[in-house]
ROROMAR-586683 format. One line per field, with one value per residue: residue number from 1; x, y, z of N, C-alpha, C, O, CB in turn. Coordinates in Angstrom, 3 decimals, padded with zeros to 6 digits. Atoms other than C-alpha are relative to their C-alpha. Glycine has a CB too. Layout:
resi: [NUM_...]
n_px: [X_...]
n_py: [Y_...]
n_pz: [Z_...]
ca_px: [X_...]
ca_py: [Y_...]
ca_pz: [Z_...]
c_px: [X_...]
c_py: [Y_...]
c_pz: [Z_...]
o_px: [X_...]
o_py: [Y_...]
o_pz: [Z_...]
cb_px: [X_...]
cb_py: [Y_...]
cb_pz: [Z_...]
REM end
This chain:
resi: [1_2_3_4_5_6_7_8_9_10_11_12_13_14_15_16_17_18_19_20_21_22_23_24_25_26_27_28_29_30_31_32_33_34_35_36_37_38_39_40_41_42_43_44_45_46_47_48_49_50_51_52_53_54_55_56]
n_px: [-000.569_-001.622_000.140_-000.807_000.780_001.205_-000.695_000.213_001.287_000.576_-000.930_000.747_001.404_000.427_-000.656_000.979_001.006_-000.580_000.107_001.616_000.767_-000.135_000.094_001.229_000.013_-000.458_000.603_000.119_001.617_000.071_-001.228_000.963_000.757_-000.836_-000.234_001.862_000.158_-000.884_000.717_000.725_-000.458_-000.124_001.365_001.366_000.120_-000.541_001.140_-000.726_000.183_000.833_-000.949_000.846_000.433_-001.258_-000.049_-001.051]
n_py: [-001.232_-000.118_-001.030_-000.710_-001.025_-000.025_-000.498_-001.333_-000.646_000.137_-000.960_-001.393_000.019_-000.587_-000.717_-001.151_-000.074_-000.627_-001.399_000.005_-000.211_-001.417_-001.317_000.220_000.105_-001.693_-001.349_-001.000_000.229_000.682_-000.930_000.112_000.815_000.839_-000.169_000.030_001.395_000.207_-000.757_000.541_000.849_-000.840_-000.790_000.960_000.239_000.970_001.027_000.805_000.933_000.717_001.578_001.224_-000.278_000.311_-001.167_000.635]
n_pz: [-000.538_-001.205_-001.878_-000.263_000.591_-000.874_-000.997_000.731_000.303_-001.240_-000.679_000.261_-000.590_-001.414_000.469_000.468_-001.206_-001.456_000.234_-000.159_-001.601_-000.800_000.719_-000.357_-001.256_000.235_001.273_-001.176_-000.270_-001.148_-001.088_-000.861_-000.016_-000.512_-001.291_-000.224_-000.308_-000.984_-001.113_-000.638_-000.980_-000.894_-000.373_-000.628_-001.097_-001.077_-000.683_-000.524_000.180_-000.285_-000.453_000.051_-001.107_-001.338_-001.333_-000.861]
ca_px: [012.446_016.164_015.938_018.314_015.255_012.425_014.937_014.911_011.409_010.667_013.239_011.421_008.107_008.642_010.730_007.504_005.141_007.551_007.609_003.840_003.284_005.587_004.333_000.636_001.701_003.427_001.519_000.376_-003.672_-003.391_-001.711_-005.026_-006.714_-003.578_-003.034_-007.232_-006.775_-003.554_-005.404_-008.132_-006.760_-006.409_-010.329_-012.196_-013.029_-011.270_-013.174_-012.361_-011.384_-013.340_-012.113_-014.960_-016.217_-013.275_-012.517_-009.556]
ca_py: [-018.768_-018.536_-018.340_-015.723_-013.312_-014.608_-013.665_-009.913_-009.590_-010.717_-008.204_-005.463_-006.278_-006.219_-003.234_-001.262_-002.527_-001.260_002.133_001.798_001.358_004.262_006.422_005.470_005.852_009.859_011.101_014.138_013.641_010.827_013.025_014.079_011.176_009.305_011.704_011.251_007.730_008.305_010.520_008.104_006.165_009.432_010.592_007.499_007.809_005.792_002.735_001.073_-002.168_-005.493_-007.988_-010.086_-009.556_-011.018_-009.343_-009.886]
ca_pz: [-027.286_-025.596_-021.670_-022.202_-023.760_-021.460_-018.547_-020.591_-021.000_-017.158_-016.044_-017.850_-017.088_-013.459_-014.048_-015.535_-012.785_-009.993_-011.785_-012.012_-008.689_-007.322_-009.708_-008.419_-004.895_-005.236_-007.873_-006.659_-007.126_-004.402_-002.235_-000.577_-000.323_001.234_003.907_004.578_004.802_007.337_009.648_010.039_012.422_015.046_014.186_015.491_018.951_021.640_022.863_025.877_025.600_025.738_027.921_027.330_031.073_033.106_036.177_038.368]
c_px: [001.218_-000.618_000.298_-001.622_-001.367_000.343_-000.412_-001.321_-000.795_000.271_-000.947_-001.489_-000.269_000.363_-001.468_-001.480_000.567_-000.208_-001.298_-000.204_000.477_-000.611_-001.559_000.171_000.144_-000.567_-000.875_-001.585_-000.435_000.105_-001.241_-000.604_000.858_000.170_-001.622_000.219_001.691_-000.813_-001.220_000.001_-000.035_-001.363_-000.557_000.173_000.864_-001.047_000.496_000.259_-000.646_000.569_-000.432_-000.588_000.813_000.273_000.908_-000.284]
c_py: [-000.347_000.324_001.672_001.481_000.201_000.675_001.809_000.438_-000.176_001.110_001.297_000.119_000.579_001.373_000.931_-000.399_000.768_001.188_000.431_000.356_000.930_001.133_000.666_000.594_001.652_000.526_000.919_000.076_-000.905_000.701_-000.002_-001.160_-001.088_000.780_000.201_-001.289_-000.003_000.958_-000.591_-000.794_001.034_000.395_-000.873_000.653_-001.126_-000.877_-000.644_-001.718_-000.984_-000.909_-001.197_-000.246_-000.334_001.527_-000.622_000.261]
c_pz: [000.849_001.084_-000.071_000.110_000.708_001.352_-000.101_000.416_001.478_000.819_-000.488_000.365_001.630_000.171_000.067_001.193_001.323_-000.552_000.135_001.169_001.083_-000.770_000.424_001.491_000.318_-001.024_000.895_000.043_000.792_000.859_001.361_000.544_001.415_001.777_000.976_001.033_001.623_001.443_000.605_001.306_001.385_-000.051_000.710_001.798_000.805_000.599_001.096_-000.191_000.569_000.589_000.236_001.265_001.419_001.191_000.599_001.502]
o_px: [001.160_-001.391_-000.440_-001.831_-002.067_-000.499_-001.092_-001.528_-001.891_-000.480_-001.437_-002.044_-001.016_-000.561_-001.748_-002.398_-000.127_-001.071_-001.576_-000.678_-000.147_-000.488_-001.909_-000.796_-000.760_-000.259_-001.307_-002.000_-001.648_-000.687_-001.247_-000.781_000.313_000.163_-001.798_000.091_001.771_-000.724_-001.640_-000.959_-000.391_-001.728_-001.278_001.221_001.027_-002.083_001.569_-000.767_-000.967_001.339_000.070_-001.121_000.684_000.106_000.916_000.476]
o_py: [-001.080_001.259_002.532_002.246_001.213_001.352_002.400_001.398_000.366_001.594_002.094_001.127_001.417_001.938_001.627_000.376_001.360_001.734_001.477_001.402_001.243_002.300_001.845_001.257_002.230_001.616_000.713_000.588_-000.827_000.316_-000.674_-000.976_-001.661_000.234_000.891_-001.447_-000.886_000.649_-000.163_-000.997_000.369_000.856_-000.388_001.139_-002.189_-000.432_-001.178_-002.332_-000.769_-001.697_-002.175_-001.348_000.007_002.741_-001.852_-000.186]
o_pz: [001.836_001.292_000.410_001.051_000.732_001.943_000.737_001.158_001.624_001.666_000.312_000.802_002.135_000.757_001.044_001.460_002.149_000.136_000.721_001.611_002.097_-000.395_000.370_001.865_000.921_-001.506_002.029_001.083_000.988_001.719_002.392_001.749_002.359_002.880_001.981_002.247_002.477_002.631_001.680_002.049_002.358_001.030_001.582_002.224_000.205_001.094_000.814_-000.480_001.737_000.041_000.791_001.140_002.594_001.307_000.542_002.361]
cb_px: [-001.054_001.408_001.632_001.518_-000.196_-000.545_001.696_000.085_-000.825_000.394_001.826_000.067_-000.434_000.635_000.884_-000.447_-000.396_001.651_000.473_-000.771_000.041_001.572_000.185_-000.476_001.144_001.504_-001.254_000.816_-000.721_000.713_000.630_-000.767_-000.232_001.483_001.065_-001.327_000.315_001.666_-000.398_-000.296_001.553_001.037_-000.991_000.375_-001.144_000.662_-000.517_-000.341_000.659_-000.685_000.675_000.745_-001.130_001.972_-001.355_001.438]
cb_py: [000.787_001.351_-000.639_-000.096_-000.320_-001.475_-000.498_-000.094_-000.787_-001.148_-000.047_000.341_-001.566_-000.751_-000.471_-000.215_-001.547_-000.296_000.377_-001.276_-001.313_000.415_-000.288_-001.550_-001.060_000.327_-000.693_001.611_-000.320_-000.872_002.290_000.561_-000.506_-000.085_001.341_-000.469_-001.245_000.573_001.289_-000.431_-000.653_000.970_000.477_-002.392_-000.137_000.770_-001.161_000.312_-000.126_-000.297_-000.004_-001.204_-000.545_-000.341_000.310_000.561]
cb_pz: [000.837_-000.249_001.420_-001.277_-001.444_000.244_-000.231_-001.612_-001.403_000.612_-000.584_-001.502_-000.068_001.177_-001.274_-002.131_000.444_000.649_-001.239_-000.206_000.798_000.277_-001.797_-000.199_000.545_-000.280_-001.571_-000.275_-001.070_000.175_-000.789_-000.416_-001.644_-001.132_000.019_-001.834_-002.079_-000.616_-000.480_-000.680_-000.451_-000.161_-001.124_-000.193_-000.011_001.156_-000.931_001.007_-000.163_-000.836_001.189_-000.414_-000.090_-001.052_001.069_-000.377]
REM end
């Protein structure tokens, strides 16, 4: 095989995974799920932190 064509076929490959993976990311049946998973971070409770028992 010519470089020239393995070069080609690398280029397109990644090419159709990048499209893949925005297409995965904005498709609109994620949609929910994504802004689920972004809001988790604000439901938990607040914990105070552990400072392992130190005391100043």
């Amino acid at each position: 095989m010519d470089t020239i064509l393995i070069h080609n076929i690398w280029t397109v490959a990644s090419l159709a995974v990048f499209l893949g993976i925005v297409w995965w990311a904005y498709a609109p049946s994620h949609r929910e799920r994504f802004e689920r998973d972004a809001r988790m971070v604000f439901d938990e409770p607040e914990q105070p932190a552990d400072d392992g028992g130190a005391r100043q």
